[in-house]
N, C-alpha and C positions, 0 to 999 in steps of 0.2 A: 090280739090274735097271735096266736103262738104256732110254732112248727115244730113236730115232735122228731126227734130223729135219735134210732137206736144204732146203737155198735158195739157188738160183745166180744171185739177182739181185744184180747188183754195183752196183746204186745204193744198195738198202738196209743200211742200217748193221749190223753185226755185235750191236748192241744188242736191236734190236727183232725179230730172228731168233731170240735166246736170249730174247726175250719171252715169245714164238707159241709156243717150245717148252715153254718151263717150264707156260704155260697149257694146254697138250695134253698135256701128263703129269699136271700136277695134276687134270684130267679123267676122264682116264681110268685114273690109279692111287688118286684120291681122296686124295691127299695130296701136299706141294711135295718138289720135288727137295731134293736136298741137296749136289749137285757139278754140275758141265760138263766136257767130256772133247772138246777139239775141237782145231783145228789151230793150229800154234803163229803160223800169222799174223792168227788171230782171235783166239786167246789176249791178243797186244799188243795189238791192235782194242779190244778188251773193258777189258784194264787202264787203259789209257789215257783210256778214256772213263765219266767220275765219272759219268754217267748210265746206265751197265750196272748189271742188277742186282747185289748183293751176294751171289755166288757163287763158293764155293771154284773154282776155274777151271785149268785144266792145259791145256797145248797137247802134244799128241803128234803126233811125227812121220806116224804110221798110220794118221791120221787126214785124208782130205783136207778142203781149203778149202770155208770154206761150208756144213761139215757140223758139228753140236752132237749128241751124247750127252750124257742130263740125266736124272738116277735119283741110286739113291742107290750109293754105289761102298765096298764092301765090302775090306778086306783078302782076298786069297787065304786067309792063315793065319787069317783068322776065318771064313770058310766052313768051312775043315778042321775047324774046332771043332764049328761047328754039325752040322757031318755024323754025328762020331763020337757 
C-alpha cells in the first residue's frame, strides 16, 4: 500500500517533500513507510543529498517529477502468495 503525495514547488528540496510524506503515511497508516517510489530525477535529488531520509528509494520512469509513493512495496509474487 502506497501513499501518493505531490509537490510542484521547485524551490523546496526533494528532501523535505519525502519528509511531509513519510509523516502523512505514518499518520494516517499508524506505522513508517518502508520504500519511496518516485521519479528518477528525484531519485538522484534524494541520493545525493546525505540529509534525505534513509529510504530504500527507486526512481521510475512512470512516475512523474515532484511526485513520491511511500508505503510499503510488496513483491507481486508475495501478494500471489498471500492470496492463495
Amino acid at each position: 500500500m502506497f501513499l501518493g503525495w505531490y509537490d510542484p514547488d521547485k524551490k523546496t528540496p526533494a528532501r523535505f517533500k519525502l519528509e511531509d510524506a513519510l509523516e502523512r503515511y505514518a499518520r494516517k497508516f499508524g506505522r513508517p513507510a518502508e520504500a519511496c517510489l518516485t521519479s528518477p530525477e528525484d531519485a538522484a535529488e534524494l541520493a545525493a543529498d546525505r540529509d534525505a531520509p534513509a529510504l530504500p528509494t527507486r526512481g521510475v520512469v512512470y512516475i512523474p517529477r515532484f511526485t513520491f509513493y511511500v508505503g510499503i512495496d510488496v513483491e507481486p509474487e508475495a501478494e500471489v502468495k498471500l492470496a492463495a
